[in-house]
HTML snippet that shows the backbone in 3Dmol.js (N, CA, C, O; Angstrom):
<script src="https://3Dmol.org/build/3Dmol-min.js"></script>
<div id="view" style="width:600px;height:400px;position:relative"></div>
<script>
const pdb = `
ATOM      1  N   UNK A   1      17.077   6.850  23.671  1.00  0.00           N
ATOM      2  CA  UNK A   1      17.747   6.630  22.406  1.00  0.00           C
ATOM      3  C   UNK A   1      17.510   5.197  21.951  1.00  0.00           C
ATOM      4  O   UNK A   1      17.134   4.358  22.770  1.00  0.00           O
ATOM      5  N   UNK A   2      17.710   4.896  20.711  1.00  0.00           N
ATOM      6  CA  UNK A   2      17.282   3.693  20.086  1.00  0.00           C
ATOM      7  C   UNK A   2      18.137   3.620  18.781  1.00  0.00           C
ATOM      8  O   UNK A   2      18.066   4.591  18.028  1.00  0.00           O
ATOM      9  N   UNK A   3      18.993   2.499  18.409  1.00  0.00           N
ATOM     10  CA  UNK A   3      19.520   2.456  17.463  1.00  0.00           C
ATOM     11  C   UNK A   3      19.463   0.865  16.871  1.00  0.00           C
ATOM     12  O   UNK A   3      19.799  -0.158  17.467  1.00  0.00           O
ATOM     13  N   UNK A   4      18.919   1.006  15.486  1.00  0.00           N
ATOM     14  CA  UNK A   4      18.961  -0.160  14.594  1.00  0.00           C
ATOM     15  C   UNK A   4      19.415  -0.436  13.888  1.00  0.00           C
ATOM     16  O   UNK A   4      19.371   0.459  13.044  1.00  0.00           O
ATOM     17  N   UNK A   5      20.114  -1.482  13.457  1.00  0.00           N
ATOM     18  CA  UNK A   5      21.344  -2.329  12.476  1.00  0.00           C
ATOM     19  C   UNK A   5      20.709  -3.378  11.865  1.00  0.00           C
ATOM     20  O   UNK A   5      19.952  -4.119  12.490  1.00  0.00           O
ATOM     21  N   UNK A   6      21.013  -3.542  10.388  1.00  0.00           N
ATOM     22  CA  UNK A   6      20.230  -4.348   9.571  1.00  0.00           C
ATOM     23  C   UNK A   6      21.643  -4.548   9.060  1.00  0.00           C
ATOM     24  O   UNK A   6      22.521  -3.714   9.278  1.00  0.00           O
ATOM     25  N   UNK A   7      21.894  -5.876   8.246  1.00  0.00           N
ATOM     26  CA  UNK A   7      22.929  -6.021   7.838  1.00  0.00           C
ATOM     27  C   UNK A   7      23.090  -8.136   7.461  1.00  0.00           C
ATOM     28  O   UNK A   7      22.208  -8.930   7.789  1.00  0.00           O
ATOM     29  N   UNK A   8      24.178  -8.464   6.872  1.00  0.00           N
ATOM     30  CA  UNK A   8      23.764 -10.044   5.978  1.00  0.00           C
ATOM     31  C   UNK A   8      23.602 -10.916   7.662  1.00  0.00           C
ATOM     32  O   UNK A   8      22.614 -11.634   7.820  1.00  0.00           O
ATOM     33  N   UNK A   9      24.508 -10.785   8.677  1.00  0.00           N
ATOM     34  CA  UNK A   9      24.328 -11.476   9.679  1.00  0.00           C
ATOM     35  C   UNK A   9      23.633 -11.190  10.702  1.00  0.00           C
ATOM     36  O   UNK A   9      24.066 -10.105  11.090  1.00  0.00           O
ATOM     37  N   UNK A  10      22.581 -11.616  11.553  1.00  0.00           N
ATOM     38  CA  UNK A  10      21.617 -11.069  12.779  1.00  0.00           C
ATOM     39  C   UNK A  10      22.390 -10.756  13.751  1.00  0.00           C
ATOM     40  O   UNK A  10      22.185  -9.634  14.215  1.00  0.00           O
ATOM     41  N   UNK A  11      23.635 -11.676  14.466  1.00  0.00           N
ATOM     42  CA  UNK A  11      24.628 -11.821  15.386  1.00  0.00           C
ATOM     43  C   UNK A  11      24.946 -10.358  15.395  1.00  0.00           C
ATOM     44  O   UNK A  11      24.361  -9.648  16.213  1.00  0.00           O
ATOM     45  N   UNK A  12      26.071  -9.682  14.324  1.00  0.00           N
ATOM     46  CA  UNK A  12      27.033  -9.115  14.025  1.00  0.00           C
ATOM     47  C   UNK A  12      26.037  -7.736  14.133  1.00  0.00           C
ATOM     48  O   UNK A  12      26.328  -6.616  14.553  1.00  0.00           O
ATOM     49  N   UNK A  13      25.000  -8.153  13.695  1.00  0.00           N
ATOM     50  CA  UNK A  13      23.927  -6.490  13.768  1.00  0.00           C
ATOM     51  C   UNK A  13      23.461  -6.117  15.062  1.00  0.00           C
ATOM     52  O   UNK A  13      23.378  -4.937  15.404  1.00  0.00           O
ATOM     53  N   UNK A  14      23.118  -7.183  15.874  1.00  0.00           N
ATOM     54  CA  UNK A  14      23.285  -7.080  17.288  1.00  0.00           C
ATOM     55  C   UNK A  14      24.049  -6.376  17.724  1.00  0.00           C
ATOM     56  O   UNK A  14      23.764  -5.377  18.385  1.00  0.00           O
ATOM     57  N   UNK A  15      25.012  -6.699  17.484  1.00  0.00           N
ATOM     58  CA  UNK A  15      26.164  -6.891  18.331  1.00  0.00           C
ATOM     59  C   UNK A  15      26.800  -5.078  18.389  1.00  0.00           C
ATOM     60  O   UNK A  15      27.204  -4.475  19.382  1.00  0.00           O
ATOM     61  N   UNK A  16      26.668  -4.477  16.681  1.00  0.00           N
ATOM     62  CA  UNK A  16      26.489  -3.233  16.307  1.00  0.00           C
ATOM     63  C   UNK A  16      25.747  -2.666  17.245  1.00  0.00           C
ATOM     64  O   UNK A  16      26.136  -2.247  18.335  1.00  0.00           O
ATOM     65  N   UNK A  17      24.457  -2.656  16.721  1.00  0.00           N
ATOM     66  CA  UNK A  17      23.411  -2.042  17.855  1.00  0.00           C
ATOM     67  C   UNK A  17      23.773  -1.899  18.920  1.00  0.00           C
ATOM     68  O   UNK A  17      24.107  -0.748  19.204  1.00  0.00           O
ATOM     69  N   UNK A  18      23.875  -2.875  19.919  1.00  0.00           N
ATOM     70  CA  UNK A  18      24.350  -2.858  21.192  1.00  0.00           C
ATOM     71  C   UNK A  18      25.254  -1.695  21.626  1.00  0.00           C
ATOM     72  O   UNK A  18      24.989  -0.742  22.359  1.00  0.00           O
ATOM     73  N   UNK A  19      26.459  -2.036  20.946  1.00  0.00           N
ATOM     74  CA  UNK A  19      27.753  -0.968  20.406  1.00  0.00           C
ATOM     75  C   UNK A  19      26.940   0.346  20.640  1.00  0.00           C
ATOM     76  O   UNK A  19      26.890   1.017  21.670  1.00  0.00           O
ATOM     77  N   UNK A  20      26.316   0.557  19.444  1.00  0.00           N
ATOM     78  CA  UNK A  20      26.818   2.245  19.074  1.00  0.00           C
ATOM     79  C   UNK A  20      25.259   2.878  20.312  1.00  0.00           C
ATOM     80  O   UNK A  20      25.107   4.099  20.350  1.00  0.00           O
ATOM     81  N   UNK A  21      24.189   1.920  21.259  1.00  0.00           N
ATOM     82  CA  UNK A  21      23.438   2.171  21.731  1.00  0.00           C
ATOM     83  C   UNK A  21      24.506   3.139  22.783  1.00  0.00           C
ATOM     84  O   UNK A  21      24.339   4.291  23.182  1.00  0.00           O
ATOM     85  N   UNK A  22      25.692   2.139  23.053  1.00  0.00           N
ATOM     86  CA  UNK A  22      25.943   2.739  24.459  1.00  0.00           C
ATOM     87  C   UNK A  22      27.063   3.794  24.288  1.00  0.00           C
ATOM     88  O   UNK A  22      27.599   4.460  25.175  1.00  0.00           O
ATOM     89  N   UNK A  23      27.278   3.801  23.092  1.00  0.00           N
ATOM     90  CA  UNK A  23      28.162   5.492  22.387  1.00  0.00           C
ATOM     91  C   UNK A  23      27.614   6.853  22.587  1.00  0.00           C
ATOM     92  O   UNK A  23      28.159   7.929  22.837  1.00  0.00           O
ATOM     93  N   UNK A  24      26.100   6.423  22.367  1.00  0.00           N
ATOM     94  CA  UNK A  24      25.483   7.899  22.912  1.00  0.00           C
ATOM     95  C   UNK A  24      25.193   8.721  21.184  1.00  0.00           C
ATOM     96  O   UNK A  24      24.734   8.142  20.200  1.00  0.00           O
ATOM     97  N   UNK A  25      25.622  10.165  21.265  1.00  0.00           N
ATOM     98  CA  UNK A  25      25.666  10.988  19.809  1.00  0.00           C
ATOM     99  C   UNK A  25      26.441  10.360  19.004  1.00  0.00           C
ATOM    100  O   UNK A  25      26.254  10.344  17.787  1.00  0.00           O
ATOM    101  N   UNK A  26      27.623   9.634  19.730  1.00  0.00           N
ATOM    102  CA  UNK A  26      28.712   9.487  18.456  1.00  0.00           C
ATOM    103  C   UNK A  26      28.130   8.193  17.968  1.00  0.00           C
ATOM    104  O   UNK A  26      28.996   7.788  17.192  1.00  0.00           O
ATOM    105  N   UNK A  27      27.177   7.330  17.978  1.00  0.00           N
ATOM    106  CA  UNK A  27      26.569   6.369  17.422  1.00  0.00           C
ATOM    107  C   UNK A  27      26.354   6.558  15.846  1.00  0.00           C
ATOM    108  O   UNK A  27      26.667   5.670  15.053  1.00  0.00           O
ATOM    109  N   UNK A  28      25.758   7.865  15.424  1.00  0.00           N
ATOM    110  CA  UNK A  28      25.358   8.293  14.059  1.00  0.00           C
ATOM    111  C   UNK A  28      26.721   8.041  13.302  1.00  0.00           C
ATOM    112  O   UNK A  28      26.835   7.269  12.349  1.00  0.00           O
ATOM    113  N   UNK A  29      27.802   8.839  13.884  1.00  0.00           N
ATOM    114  CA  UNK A  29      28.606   8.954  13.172  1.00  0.00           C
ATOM    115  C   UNK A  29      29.122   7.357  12.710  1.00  0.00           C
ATOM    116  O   UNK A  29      29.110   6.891  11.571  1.00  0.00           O
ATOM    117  N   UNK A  30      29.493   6.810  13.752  1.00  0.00           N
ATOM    118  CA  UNK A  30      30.153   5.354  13.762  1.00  0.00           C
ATOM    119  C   UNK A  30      29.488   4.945  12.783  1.00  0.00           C
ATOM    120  O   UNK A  30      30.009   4.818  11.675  1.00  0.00           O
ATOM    121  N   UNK A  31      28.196   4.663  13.024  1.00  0.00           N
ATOM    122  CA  UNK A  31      27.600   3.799  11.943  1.00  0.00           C
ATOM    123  C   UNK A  31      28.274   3.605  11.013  1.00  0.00           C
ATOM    124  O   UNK A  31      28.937   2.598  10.765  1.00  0.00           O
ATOM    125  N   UNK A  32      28.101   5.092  10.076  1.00  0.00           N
ATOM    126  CA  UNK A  32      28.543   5.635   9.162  1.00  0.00           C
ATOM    127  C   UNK A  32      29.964   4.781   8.334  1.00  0.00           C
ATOM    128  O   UNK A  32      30.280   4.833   7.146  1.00  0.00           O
ATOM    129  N   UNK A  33      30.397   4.279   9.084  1.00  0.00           N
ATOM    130  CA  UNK A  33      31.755   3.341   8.908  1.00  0.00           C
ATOM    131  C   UNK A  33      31.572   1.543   8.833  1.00  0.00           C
ATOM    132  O   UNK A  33      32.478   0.748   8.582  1.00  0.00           O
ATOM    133  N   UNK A  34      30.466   1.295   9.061  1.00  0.00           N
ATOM    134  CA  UNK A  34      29.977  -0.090   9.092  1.00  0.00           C
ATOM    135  C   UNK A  34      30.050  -0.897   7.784  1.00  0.00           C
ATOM    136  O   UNK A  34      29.060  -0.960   7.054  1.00  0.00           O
ATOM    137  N   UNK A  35      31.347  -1.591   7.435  1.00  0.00           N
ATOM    138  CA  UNK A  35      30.901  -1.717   6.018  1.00  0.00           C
ATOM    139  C   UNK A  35      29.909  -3.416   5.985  1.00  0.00           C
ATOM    140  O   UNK A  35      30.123  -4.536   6.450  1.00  0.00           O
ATOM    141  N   UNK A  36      29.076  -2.943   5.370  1.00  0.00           N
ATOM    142  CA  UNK A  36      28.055  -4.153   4.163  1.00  0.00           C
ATOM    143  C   UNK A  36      26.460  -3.959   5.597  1.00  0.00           C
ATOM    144  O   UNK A  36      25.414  -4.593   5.457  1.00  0.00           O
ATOM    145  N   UNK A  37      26.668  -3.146   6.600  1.00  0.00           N
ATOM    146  CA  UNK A  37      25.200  -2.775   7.363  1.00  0.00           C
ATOM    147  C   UNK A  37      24.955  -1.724   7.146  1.00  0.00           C
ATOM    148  O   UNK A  37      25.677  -1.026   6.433  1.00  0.00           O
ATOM    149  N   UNK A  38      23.389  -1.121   7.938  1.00  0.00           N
ATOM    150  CA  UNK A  38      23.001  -0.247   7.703  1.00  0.00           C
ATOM    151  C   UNK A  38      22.415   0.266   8.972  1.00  0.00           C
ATOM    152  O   UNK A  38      22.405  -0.609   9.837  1.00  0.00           O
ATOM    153  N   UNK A  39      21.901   1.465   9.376  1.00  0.00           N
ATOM    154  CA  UNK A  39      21.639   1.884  10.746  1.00  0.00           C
ATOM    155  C   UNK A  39      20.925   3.272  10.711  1.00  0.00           C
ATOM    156  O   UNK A  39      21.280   4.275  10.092  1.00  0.00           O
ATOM    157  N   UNK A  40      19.305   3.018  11.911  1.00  0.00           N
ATOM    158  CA  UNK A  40      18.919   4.254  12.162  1.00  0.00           C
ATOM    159  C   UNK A  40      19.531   4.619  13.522  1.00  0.00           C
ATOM    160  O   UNK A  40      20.352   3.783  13.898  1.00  0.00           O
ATOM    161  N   UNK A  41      19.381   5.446  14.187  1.00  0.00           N
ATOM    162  CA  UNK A  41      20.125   5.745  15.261  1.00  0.00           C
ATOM    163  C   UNK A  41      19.127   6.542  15.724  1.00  0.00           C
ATOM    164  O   UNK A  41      19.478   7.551  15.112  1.00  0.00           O
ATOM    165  N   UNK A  42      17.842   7.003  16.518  1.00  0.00           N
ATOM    166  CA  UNK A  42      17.439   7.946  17.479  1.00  0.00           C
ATOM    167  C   UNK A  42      17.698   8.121  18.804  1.00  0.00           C
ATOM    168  O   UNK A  42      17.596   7.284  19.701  1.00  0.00           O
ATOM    169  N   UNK A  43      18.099   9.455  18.885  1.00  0.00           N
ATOM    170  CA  UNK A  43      18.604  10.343  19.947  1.00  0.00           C
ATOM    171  C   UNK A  43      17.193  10.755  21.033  1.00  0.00           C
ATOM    172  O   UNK A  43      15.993  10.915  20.811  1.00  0.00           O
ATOM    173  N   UNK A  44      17.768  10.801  21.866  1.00  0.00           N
ATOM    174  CA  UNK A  44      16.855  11.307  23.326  1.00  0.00           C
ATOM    175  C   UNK A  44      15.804  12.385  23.123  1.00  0.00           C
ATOM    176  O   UNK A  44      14.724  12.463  23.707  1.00  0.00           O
ATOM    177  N   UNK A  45      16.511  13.566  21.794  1.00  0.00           N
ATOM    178  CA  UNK A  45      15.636  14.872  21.366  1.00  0.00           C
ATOM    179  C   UNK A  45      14.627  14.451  20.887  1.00  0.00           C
ATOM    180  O   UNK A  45      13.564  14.976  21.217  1.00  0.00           O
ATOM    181  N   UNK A  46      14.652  13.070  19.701  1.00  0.00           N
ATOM    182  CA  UNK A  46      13.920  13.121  19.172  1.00  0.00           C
ATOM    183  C   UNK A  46      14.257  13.139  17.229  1.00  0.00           C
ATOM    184  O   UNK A  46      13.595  12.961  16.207  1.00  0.00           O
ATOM    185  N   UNK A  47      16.058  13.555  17.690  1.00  0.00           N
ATOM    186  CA  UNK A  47      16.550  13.189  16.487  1.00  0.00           C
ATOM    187  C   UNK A  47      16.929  12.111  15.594  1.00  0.00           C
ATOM    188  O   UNK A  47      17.478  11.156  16.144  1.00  0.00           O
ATOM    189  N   UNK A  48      16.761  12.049  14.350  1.00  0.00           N
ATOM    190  CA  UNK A  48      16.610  10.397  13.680  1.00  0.00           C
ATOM    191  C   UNK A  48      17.876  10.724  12.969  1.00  0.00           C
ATOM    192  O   UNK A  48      18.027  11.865  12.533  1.00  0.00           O
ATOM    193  N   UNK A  49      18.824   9.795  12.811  1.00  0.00           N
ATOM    194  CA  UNK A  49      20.052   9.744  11.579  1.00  0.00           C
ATOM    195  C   UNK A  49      19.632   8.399  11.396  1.00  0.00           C
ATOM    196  O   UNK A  49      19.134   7.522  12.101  1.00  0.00           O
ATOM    197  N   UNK A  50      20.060   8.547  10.015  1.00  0.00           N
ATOM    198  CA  UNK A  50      20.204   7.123   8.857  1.00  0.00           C
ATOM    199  C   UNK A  50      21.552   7.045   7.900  1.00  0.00           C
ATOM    200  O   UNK A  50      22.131   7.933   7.273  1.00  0.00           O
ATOM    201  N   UNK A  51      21.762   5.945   8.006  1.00  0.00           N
ATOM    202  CA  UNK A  51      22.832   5.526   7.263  1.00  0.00           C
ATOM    203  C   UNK A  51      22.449   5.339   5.637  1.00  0.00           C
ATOM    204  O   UNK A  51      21.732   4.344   5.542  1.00  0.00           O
ATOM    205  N   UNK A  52      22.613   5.769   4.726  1.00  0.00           N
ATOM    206  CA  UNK A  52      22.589   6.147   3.213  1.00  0.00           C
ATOM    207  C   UNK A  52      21.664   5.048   3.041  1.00  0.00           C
ATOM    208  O   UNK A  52      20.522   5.415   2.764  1.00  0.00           O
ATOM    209  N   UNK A  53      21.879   3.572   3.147  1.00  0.00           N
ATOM    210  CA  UNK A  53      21.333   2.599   2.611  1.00  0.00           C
ATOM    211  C   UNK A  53      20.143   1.719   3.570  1.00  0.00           C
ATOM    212  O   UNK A  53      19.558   0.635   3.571  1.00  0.00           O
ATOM    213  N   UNK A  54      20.225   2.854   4.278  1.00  0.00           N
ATOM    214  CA  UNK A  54      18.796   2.094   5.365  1.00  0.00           C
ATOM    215  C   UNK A  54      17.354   1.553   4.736  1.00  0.00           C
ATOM    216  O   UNK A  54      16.884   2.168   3.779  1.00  0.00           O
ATOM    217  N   UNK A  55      16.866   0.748   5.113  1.00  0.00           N
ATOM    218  CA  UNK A  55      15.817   0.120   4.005  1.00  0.00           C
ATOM    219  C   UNK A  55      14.548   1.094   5.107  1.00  0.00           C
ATOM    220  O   UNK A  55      14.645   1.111   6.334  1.00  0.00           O
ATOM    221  N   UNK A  56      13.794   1.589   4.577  1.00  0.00           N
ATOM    222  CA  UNK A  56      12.861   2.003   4.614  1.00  0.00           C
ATOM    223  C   UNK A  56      11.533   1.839   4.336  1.00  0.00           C
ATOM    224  O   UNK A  56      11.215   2.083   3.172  1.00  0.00           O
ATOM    225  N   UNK A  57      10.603   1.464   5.147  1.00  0.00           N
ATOM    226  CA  UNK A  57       9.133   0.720   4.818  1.00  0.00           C
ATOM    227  C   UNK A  57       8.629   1.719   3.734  1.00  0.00           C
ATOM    228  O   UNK A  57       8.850   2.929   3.692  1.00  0.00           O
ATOM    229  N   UNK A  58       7.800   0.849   2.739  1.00  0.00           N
ATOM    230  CA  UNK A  58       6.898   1.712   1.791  1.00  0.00           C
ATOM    231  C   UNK A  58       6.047   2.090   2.285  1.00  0.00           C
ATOM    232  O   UNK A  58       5.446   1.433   3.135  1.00  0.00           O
ATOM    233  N   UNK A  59       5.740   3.162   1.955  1.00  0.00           N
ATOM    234  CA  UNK A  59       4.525   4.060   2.295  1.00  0.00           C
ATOM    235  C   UNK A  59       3.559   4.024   1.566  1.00  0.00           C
ATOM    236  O   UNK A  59       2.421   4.117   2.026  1.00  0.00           O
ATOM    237  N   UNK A  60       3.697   3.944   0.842  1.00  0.00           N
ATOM    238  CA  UNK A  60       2.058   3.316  -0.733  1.00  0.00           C
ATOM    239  C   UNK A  60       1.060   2.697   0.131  1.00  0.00           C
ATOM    240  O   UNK A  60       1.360   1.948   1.061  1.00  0.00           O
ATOM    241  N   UNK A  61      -0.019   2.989  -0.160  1.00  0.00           N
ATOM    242  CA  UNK A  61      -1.355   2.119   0.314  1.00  0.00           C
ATOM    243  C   UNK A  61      -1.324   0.586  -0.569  1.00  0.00           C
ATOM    244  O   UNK A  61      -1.087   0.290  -1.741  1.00  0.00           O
ATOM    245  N   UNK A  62      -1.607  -0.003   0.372  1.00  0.00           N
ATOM    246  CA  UNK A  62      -1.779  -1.761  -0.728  1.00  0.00           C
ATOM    247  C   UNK A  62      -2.741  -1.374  -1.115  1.00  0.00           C
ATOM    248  O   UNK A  62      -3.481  -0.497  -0.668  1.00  0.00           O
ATOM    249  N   UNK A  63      -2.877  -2.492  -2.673  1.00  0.00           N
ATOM    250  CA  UNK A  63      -4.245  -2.527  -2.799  1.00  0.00           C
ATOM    251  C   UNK A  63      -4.787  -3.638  -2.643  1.00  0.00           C
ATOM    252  O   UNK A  63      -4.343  -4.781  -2.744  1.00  0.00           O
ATOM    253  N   UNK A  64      -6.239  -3.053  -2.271  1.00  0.00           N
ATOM    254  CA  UNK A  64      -6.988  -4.262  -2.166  1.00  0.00           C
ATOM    255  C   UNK A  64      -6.830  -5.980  -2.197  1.00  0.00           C
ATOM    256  O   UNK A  64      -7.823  -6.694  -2.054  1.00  0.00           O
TER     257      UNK A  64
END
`;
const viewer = $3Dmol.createViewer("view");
viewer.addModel(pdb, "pdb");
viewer.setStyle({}, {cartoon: {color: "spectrum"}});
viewer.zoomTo();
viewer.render();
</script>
């Protein structure tokens, strides 16, 4: 499992992460309650949850 926290302070997103790593399933949910961060959370299956406002890399090709 692997869970990531983005959010205004590095400390405090840590510190999240850390948290909801060692929650297990109920990590997704928690997130969910984090106010002003954001969070992916993957599970052992293979399952991904995201928190509404997760920033997400663009997928567009650069150009040249």
């Amino acid at each position: 499992m692997s869970v990531t926290v983005c959010g205004p302070d590095l400390g405090t997103a840590d510190a999240y992460a850390t948290a909801a790593f060692a929650m297990g399933r109920k990590a997704a949910d928690w997130t969910l309650t984090l106010d002003g961060y954001e969070a992916m959370t993957v599970l052992g299956d293979e399952r991904v949850f995201l928190t509404p406002g997760f920033p997400l890399a663009d997928s567009a090709e650069e150009s040249p």
